[in-house]
KEDRENLO-584665 format. One record per residue (C-alpha): residue number from 1; residue in three letters; chain; x, y, z. Coordinates in nm, 3 decimals. Example, Ala and Ser with C-alpha at 12.3 -4.5 7.8 and 13.67 -1.06 7.14 Angstrom:
<sites>
 seq type mol      px      py      pz
   1  ALA   A   1.230  -0.450   0.780
   2  SER   A   1.367  -0.106   0.714
</sites>
This chain:
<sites>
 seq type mol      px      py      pz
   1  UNK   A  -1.988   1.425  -0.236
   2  UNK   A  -1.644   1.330  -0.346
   3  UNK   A  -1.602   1.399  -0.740
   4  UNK   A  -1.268   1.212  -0.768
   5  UNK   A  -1.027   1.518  -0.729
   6  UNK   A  -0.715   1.379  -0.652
   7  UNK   A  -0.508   1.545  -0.286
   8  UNK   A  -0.169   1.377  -0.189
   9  UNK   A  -0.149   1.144   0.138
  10  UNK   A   0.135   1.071   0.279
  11  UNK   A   0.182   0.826   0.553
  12  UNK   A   0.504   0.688   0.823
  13  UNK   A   0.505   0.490   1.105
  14  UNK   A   0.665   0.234   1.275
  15  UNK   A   0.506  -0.103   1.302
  16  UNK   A   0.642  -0.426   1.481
  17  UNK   A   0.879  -0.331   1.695
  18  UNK   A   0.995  -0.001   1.545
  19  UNK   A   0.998  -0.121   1.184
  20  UNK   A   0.946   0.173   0.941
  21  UNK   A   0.634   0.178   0.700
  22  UNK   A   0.563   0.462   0.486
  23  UNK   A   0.338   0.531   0.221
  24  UNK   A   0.320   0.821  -0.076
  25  UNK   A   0.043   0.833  -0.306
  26  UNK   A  -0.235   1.033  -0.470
  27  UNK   A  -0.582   0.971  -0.395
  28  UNK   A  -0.884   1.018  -0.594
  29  UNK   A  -1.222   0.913  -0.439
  30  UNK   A  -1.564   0.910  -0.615
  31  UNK   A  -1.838   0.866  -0.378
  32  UNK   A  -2.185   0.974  -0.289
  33  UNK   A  -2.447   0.949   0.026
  34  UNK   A  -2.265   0.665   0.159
  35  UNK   A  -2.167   0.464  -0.155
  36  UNK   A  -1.775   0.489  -0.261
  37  UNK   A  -1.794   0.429  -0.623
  38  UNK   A  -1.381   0.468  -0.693
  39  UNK   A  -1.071   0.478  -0.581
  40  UNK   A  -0.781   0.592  -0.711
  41  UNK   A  -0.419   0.561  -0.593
  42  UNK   A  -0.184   0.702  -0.807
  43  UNK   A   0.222   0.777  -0.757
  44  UNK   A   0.186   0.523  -0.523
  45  UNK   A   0.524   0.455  -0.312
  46  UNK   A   0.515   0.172   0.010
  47  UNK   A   0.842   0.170   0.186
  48  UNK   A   0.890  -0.118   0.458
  49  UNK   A   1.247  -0.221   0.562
  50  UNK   A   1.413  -0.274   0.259
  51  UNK   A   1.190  -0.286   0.005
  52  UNK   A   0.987  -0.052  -0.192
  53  UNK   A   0.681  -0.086  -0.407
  54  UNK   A   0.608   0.175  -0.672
  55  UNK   A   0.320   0.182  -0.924
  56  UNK   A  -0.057   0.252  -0.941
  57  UNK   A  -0.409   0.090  -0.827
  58  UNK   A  -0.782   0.179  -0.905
  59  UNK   A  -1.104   0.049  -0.793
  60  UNK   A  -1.427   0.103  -0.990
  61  UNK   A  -1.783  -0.025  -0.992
  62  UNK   A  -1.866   0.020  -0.637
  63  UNK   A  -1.465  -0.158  -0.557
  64  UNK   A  -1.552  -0.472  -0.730
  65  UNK   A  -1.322  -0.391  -1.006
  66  UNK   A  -0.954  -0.348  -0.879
  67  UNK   A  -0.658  -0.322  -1.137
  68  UNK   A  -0.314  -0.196  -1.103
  69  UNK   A   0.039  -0.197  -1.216
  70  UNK   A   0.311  -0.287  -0.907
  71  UNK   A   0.677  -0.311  -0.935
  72  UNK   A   0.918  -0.356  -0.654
  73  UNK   A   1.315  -0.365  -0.582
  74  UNK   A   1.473  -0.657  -0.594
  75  UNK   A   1.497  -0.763  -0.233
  76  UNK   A   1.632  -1.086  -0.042
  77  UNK   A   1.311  -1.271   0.069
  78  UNK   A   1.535  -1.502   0.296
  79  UNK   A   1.586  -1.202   0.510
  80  UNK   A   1.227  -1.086   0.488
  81  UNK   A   1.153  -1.360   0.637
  82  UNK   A   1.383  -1.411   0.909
  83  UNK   A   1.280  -1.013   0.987
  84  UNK   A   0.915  -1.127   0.982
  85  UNK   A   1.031  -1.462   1.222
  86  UNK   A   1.188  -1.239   1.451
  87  UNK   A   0.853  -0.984   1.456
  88  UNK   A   0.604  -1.294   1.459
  89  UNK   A   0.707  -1.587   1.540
  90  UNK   A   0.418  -1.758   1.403
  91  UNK   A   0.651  -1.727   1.083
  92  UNK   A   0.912  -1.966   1.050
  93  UNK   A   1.154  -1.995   0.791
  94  UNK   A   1.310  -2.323   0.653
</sites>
């Protein structure tokens, strides 16, 4: 049984030819048997390229509940998505 105590996770990799992803957070889980009743992700930090998402989700009523708060950098999405061309060229930018 998980009774929601929260334990730090911290994730990096590199995706798509040797792009960096990495993720911070805090996770709480509430589960039982084989039911997971919450999730928590608190502190949460997601680093990719140049931009960085900061903020906070949770998950209640067996996950069919999900609410959050999500801020980001200010970024250029032009070069996003001539990054995300060059990595999958089933993107194409105007």
């Amino acid at each position: 049984r998980l009774d929601g105590t929260a334990f730090p996770l911290s994730i990096s990799m590199q995706i798509l030819g040797g792009q960096q992803l990495a993720i911070d957070t805090d996770v709480a889980l509430v589960a039982d048997a084989d039911t997971l009743q919450s999730l928590s992700l608190s502190d949460l930090t997601v680093r990719a390229n140049d931009i960085e998402i900061n903020g906070n989700i949770d998950a209640s009523n067996n996950l069919s509940f999900i609410q959050g708060n999500l801020k980001t950098n200010s970024f250029n999405l032009a070069q996003q998505l001539q990054l995300a061309a060059k990595l999958l060229p089933v993107f194409g930018v105007p």
